[in-house]
C-alpha positions in Angstrom: -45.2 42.0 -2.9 -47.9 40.3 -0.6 -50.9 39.7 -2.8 -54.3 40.2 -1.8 -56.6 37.1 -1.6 -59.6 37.8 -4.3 -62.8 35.9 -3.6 -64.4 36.1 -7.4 -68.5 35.8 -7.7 -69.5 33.5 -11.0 -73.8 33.4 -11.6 -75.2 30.3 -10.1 -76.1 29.4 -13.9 -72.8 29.5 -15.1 -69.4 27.1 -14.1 -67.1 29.9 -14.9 -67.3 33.6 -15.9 -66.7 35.7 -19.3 -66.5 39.6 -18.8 -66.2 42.6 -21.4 -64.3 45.5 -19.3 -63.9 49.2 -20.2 -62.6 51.3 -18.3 -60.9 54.8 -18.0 -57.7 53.0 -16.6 -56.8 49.9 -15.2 -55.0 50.2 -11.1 -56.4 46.8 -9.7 -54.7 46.0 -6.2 -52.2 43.1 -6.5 -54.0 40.2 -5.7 -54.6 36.4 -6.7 -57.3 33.7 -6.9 -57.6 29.8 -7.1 -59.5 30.9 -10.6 -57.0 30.5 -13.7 -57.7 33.9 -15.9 -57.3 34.7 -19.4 -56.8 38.0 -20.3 -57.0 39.7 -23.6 -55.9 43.8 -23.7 -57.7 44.6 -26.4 -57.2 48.7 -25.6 -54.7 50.1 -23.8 -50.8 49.9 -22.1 -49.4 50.4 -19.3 -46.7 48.0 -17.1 -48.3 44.5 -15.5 -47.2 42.9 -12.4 -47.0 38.7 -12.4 -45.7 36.5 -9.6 -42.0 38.6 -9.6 -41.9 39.9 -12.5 -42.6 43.5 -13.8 -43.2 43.8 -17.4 -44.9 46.0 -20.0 -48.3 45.4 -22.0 -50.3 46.3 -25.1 -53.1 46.2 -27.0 -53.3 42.6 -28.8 -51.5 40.8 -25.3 -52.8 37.5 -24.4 -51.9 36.2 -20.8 -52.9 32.9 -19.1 -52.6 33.7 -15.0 -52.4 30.0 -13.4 -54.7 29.5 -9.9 -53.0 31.5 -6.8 -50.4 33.7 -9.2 -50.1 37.0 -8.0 -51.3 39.8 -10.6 -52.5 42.9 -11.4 -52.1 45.7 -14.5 -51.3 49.4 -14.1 -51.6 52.0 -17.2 -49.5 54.1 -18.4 -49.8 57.5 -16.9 -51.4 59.1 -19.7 -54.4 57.3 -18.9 -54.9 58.8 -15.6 -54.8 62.8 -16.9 -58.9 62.3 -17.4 -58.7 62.6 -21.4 -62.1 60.9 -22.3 -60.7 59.6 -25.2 -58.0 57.4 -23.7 -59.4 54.8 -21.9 -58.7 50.4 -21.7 -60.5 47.4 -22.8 -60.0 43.8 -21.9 -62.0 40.5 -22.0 -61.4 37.9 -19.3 -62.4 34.4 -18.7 -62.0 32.9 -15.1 -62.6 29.9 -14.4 -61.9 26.6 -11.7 -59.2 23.6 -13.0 -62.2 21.2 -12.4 -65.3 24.1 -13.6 -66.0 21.3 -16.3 -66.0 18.5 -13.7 -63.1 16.6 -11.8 -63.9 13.4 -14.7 -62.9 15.4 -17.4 -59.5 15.9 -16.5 -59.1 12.1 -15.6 -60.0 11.1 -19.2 -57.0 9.9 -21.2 -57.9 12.0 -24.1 -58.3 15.1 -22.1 -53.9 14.4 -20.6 -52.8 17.9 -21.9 -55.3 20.0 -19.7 -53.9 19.1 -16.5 -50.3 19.4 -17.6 -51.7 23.3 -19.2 -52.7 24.1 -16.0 -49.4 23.1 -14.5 -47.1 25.1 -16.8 -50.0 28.5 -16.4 -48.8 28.3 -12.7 -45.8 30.5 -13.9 -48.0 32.6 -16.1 -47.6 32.2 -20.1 -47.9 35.0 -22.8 -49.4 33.5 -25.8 -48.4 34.6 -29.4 -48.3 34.5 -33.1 -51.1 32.2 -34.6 -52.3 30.6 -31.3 -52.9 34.1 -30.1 -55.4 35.0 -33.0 -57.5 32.2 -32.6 -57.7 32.5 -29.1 -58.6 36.2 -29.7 -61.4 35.0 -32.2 -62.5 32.4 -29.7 -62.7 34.7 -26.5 -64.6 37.3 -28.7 -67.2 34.3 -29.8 -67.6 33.4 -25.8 -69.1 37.2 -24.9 -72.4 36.2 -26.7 -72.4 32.2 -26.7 -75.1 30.3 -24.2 -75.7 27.6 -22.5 -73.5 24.0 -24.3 -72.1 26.8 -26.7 -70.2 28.2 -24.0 -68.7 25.2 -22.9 -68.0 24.3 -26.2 -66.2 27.4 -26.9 -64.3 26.9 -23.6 -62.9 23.6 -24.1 -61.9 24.5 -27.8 -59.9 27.7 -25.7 -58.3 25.0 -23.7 -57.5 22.8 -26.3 -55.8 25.4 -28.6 -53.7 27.0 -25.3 -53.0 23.0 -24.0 -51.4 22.0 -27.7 -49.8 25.0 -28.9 -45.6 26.1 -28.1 -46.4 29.6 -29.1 -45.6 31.4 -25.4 -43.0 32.6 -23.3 -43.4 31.6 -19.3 -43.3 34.8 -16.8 -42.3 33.4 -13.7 -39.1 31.5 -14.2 -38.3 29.3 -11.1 -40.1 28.7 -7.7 -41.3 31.0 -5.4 -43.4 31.0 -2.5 -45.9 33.9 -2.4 -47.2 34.6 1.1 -51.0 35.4 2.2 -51.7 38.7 3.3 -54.1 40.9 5.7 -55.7 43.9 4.0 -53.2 46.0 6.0 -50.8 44.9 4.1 -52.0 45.0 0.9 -52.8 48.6 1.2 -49.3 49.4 2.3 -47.7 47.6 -0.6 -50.1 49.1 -2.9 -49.4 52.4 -2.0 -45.6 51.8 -2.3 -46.2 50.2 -5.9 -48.5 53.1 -7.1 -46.0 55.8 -5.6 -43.2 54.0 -7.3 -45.1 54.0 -10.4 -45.9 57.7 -10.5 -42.2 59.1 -9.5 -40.2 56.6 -10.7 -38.2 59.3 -12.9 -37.1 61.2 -10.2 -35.0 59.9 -7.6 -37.1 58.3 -4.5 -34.3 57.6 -1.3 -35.3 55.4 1.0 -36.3 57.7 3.7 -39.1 59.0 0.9 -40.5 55.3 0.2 -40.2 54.2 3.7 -42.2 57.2 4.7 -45.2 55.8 2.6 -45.2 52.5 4.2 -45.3 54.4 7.4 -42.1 52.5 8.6 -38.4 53.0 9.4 -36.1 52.4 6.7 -34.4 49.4 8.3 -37.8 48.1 8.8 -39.0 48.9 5.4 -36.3 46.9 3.6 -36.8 43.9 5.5 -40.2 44.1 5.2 -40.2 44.6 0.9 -37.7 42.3 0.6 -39.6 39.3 2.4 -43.1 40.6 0.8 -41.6 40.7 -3.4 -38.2 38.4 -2.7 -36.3 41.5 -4.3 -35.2 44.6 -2.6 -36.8 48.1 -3.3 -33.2 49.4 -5.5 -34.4 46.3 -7.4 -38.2 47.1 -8.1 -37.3 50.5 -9.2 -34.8 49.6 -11.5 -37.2 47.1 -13.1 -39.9 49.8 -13.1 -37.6 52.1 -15.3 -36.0 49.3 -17.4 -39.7 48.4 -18.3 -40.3 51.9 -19.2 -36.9 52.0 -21.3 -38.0 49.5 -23.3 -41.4 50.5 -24.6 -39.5 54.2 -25.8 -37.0 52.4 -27.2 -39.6 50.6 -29.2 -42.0 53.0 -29.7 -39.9 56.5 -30.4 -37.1 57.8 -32.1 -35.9 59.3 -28.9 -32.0 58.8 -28.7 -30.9 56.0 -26.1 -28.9 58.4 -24.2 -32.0 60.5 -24.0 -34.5 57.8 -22.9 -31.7 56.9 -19.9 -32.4 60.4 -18.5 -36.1 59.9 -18.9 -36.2 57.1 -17.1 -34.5 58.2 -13.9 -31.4 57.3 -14.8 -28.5 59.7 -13.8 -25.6 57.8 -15.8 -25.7 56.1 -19.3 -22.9 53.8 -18.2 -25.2 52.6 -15.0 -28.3 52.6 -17.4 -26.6 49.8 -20.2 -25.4 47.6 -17.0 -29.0 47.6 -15.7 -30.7 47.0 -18.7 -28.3 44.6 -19.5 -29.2 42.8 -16.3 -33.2 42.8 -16.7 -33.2 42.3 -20.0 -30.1 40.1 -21.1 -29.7 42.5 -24.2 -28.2 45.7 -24.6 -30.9 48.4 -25.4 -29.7 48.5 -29.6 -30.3 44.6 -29.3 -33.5 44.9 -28.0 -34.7 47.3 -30.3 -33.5 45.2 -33.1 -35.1 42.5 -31.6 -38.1 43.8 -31.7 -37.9 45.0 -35.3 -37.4 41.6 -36.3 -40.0 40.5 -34.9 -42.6 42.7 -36.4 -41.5 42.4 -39.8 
């Protein structure tokens, strides 16, 4: 998808920025920035979108988006029906590779930044301890001032620059074009359509209609904008969707194919096979295991 370049405002008495979001939902336009952004879900779920890769978040997820990596989070449906008690929360620190000063990250002692923000170029979940003190940390920076607030920034940096607790998002290279606002909008719409209908089946004659272009034209056009075809994007969008209900209910397997868009259970284990690299009953176990 063509990201939208994102020109972010930080106060002229501050070298990078700390926000405190709620919101009723979140449905940000895909986008990217030559800030590096931390983000902490602390309310809500829904699927997230990272360089080419579609995924699902929850409350308690910590993400490090490097400088020009595509991104943006959508919520789950539920939190678009207008039920004033569901809403999101989320605090995020953006900031510049050299907000601190170019000198800092020539130091010998300060080696590990630089290669950090290397590796965040391909976006990195954190987890398990790392994850709680970086949680505790980004709480601590809402309220700290003036050398606190550096202080509390460097200690972030240090704790994401010397930990192994992540998984990367973007696996491999990829080049992620510029785009007009034209475009944006057009992809947008295509995403958010997708994301609405995806349990029903969308031809391309339907999804081409959105984009206001021919179907020969639209699949050229998707597949040079996201480097995968539309069959593709919608089959992650429902794989993503599997795997929270497979996680999160007792709904049969079987069941959940169906309620995914699926039309065939033996189609629905190849696919999730080929997104996920497990078959949904490992997955689920997976996921057991790791919350025990």
């Amino acid at each position: 998808m063509k990201p939208l370049f994102r020109k972010l405002t930080v106060k002229h008495e501050s070298s990078f920025t700390v926000r405190h979001d709620e919101l009723p939902h979140f449905k940000n336009i895909w986008h990217y920035h030559p800030e590096l952004e931390l983000h902490y879900i602390l309310k809500g779920e829904g699927v997230r979108f990272i360089g080419d890769k579609i995924s699902n978040f929850s409350h308690g997820e910590i993400v490090l988006v490097g400088e020009n990596l595509p991104h943006t989070w959508r919520s789950s449906d539920e939190y678009f029906q207008g039920n004033p008690d569901l809403n999101v929360e989320v605090i995020v620190i953006q900031f510049l590779p050299n907000c601190l000063g170019e000198d800092l990250l020539k130091l010998p002692e300060a080696y590990l930044i630089p290669k950090l923000f290397e590796k965040a170029k391909s976006g990195m979940v954190i987890t398990g301890e790392t994850r709680d003190k970086l949680a505790s940390l980004m709480s601590a920076s809402l309220t700290a001032t003036n050398l606190d607030r550096i202080i509390l920034l460097l200690s972030i940096l240090k704790t994401l620059a010397e930990t192994d607790e992540y998984s990367t998002i973007v696996t491999g290279q990829h080049v992620f074009y510029q785009s007009n606002e034209a475009d944006t909008i057009r992809l947008n719409k295509v995403c958010n359509y997708t994301l609405s209908n995806y349990k029903k089946d969308i031809t391309l004659e339907e999804i081409s209609s959105i984009s206001n272009l021919s179907v020969t034209s639209f699949c050229r056009y998707f597949k040079l904008m996201t480097n995968k075809s539309y069959y593709d994007f919608l089959i992650e969008i429902r794989i993503s969707h599997a795997c929270r209900a497979l996680v999160e209910t007792k709904t049969p397997t079987e069941v959940i194919c169906f309620e995914c868009g699926f039309n065939n259970v033996s189609n629905f284990y190849r696919h999730f096979k080929k997104v996920t690299g497990l078959t949904p009953l490992e997955y689920k176990r997976k996921y057991l295991n790791k919350i025990k």
